[in-house]
C-alpha positions, 0 to 999 in steps of 0.5 A, a space after each residue: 500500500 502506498 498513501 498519496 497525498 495531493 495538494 492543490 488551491 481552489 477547487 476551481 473548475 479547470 483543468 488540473 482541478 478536475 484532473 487531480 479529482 479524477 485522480 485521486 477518485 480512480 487510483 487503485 484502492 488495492 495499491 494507493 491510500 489517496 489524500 487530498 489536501 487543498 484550499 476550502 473554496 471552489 465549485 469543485 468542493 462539493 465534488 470532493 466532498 462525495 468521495 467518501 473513501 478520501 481522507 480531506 483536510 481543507 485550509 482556508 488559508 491556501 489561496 492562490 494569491 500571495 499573502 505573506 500572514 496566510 501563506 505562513 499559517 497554510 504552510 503551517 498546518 500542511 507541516 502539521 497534516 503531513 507529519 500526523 500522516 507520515 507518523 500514522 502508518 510509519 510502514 507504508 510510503 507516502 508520497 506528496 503529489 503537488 499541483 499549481 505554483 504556490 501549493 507547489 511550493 508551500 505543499 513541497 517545503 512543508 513536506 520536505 520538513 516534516 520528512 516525506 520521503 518522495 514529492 512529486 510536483 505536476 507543471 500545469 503550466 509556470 507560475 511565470 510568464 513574459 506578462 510579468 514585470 522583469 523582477 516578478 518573474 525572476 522572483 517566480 524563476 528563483 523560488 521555484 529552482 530552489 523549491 526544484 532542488 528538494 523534488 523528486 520528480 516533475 510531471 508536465 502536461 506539455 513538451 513546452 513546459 519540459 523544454 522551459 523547465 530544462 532551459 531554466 535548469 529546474 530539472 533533467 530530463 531524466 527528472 521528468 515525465 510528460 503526462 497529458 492532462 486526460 479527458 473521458 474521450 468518450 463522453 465528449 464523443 458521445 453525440 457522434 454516434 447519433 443520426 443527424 435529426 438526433 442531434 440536430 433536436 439535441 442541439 435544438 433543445 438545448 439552444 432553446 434552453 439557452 433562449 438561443 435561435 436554432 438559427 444561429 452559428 454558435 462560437 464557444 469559449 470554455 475558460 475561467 475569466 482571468 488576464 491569462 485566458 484574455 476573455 475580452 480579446 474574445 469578445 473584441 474578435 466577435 465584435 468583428 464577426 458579428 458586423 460580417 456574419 450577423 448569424 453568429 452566436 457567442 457562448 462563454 461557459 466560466 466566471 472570474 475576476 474579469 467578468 465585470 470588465 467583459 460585462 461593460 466591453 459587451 454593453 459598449 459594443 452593443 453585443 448583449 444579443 450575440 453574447 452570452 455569458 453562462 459561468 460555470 458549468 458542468 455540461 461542457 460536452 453538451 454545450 460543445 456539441 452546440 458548438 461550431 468551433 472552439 475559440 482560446 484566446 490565451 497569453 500563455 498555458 500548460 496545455 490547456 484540457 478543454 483542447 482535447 475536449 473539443 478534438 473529441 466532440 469533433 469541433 475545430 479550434 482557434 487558439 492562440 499559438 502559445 507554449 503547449 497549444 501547438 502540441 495539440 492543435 496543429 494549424 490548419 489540419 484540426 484548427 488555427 492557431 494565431 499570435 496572442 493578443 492578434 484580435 483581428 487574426 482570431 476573428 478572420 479565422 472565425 469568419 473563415 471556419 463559419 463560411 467554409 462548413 464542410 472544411 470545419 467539419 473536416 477539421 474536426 474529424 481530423 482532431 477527433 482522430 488525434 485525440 487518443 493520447 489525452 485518454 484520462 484513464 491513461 493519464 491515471 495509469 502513467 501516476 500510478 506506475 511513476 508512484 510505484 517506481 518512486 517509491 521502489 527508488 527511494 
C-alpha cells in the first residue's frame, strides 16, 4: 500500500482541478491510500466532498494569491497534516503529489520538513510568464529552482513546459515525465454516434434552453475569466464577426475576476444579443456539441484540457499559438492557431471556419482522430506506475 497525498488551491473548475479529482477518485484502492489536501473554496468542493473513501483536510488559508500572514499559517498546518500522516502508518510510503505554483511550493517545503520521503510536483503550466514585470518573474524563476532542488520528480502536461523547465535548469530530463492532462474521450464523443435529426433536436433543445435561435452559428469559449485566458480579446474578435456574419452566436461557459470588465466591453459594443455569458458549468460536452468551433484566446498555458475536449466532440479550434497549444492543435489540419493578443487574426479565422462548413467539419474529424493520447484513464495509469517506481527508488 502506498498513501498519496495531493495538494492543490481552489477547487476551481479547470483543468488540473478536475484532473487531480479524477485522480485521486480512480487510483487503485488495492495499491494507493489517496489524500487530498487543498484550499476550502471552489465549485469543485462539493465534488470532493462525495468521495467518501478520501481522507480531506481543507485550509482556508491556501489561496492562490500571495499573502505573506496566510501563506505562513497554510504552510503551517500542511507541516502539521503531513507529519500526523507520515507518523500514522510509519510502514507504508507516502508520497506528496503537488499541483499549481504556490501549493507547489508551500505543499513541497512543508513536506520536505516534516520528512516525506518522495514529492512529486505536476507543471500545469509556470507560475511565470513574459506578462510579468522583469523582477516578478525572476522572483517566480528563483523560488521555484530552489523549491526544484528538494523534488523528486516533475510531471508536465506539455513538451513546452519540459523544454522551459530544462532551459531554466529546474530539472533533467531524466527528472521528468510528460503526462497529458486526460479527458473521458468518450463522453465528449458521445453525440457522434447519433443520426443527424438526433442531434440536430439535441442541439435544438438545448439552444432553446439557452433562449438561443436554432438559427444561429454558435462560437464557444470554455475558460475561467482571468488576464491569462484574455476573455475580452474574445469578445473584441466577435465584435468583428458579428458586423460580417450577423448569424453568429457567442457562448462563454466560466466566471472570474474579469467578468465585470467583459460585462461593460459587451454593453459598449452593443453585443448583449450575440453574447452570452453562462459561468460555470458542468455540461461542457453538451454545450460543445452546440458548438461550431472552439475559440482560446490565451497569453500563455500548460496545455490547456478543454483542447482535447473539443478534438473529441469533433469541433475545430482557434487558439492562440502559445507554449503547449501547438502540441495539440496543429494549424490548419484540426484548427488555427494565431499570435496572442492578434484580435483581428482570431476573428478572420472565425469568419473563415463559419463560411467554409464542410472544411470545419473536416477539421474536426481530423482532431477527433488525434485525440487518443489525452485518454484520462491513461493519464491515471502513467501516476500510478511513476508512484510505484518512486517509491521502489527511494
Amino acid at each position: 500500500m502506498i498513501k498519496v497525498c495531493h495538494i492543490i488551491t481552489k477547487l476551481e473548475l479547470g483543468g488540473a482541478q478536475q484532473n487531480t479529482l479524477y485522480t485521486v477518485k480512480h487510483l487503485d484502492r488495492e495499491i494507493f491510500l489517496p489524500l487530498l489536501i487543498a484550499g476550502a473554496e471552489g465549485i469543485l468542493v462539493e465534488e470532493a466532498n462525495r468521495y467518501v473513501d478520501v481522507q480531506k483536510y481543507y485550509i482556508p488559508q491556501l489561496i492562490r494569491e500571495i499573502h505573506p500572514w496566510k501563506d505562513v499559517v497554510a504552510f503551517y498546518t500542511l507541516w502539521q497534516i503531513l507529519r500526523q500522516e507520515l507518523r500514522k502508518n510509519t510502514d507504508i510510503p507516502i508520497v506528496v503529489h503537488t499541483h499549481s505554483s504556490k501549493a507547489g511550493i508551500l505543499g513541497r517545503w512543508a513536506a520536505k520538513c516534516a520528512g516525506i520521503p518522495v514529492m512529486i510536483h505536476s507543471i500545469h503550466g509556470f507560475g511565470f510568464h513574459q506578462h510579468q514585470s522583469f523582477l516578478t518573474r525572476w522572483l517566480f524563476i528563483v523560488l521555484e529552482w530552489i523549491t526544484a532542488k528538494i523534488t523528486h520528480h516533475f510531471i508536465a502536461v506539455s513538451l513546452a513546459n519540459i523544454k522551459t523547465g530544462i532551459r531554466l535548469g529546474l530539472f533533467s530530463e531524466s527528472q521528468v515525465s510528460l503526462i497529458r492532462s486526460g479527458i473521458d474521450i468518450a463522453r465528449f464523443q458521445q453525440f457522434s454516434g447519433y443520426s443527424d435529426r438526433d442531434s440536430r433536436q439535441c442541439r435544438e433543445e438545448m439552444l432553446k434552453k439557452l433562449d438561443i435561435s436554432k438559427h444561429k452559428s454558435i462560437v464557444g469559449m470554455v475558460t475561467c475569466f482571468k488576464p491569462q485566458k484574455a476573455p475580452l480579446d474574445f469578445v473584441r474578435a466577435i465584435k468583428i464577426v458579428v458586423e460580417c456574419f450577423p448569424d453568429v452566436h457567442a457562448i462563454m461557459v466560466g466566471d472570474g475576476r474579469l467578468r465585470p470588465q467583459i460585462e461593460a466591453l459587451i454593453a459598449r459594443e452593443g453585443l448583449e444579443q450575440a453574447i452570452s455569458l453562462l459561468g460555470w458549468r458542468t455540461d461542457i460536452p453538451e454545450l460543445l456539441h452546440l458548438c461550431d468551433m472552439l475559440v482560446l484566446t490565451s497569453l500563455w498555458e500548460g496545455l490547456p484540457r478543454v483542447c482535447p475536449q473539443a478534438m473529441a466532440a469533433g469541433i475545430p479550434i482557434v487558439a492562440t499559438d502559445v507554449n503547449g497549444i501547438p502540441e495539440a492543435i496543429h494549424n490548419g489540419v484540426n484548427g488555427f492557431l494565431v499570435a496572442p493578443g492578434d484580435v483581428r487574426a482570431t476573428a478572420e479565422k472565425i469568419l473563415y471556419l463559419l463560411s467554409n462548413p464542410d472544411i470545419a467539419k473536416r477539421m474536426g474529424l481530423e482532431g477527433q482522430q488525434r485525440v487518443d493520447e489525452f485518454d484520462i484513464q491513461r493519464m491515471v495509469q502513467q501516476q500510478e506506475d511513476l508512484y510505484c517506481q518512486l517509491t521502489i527508488d527511494n
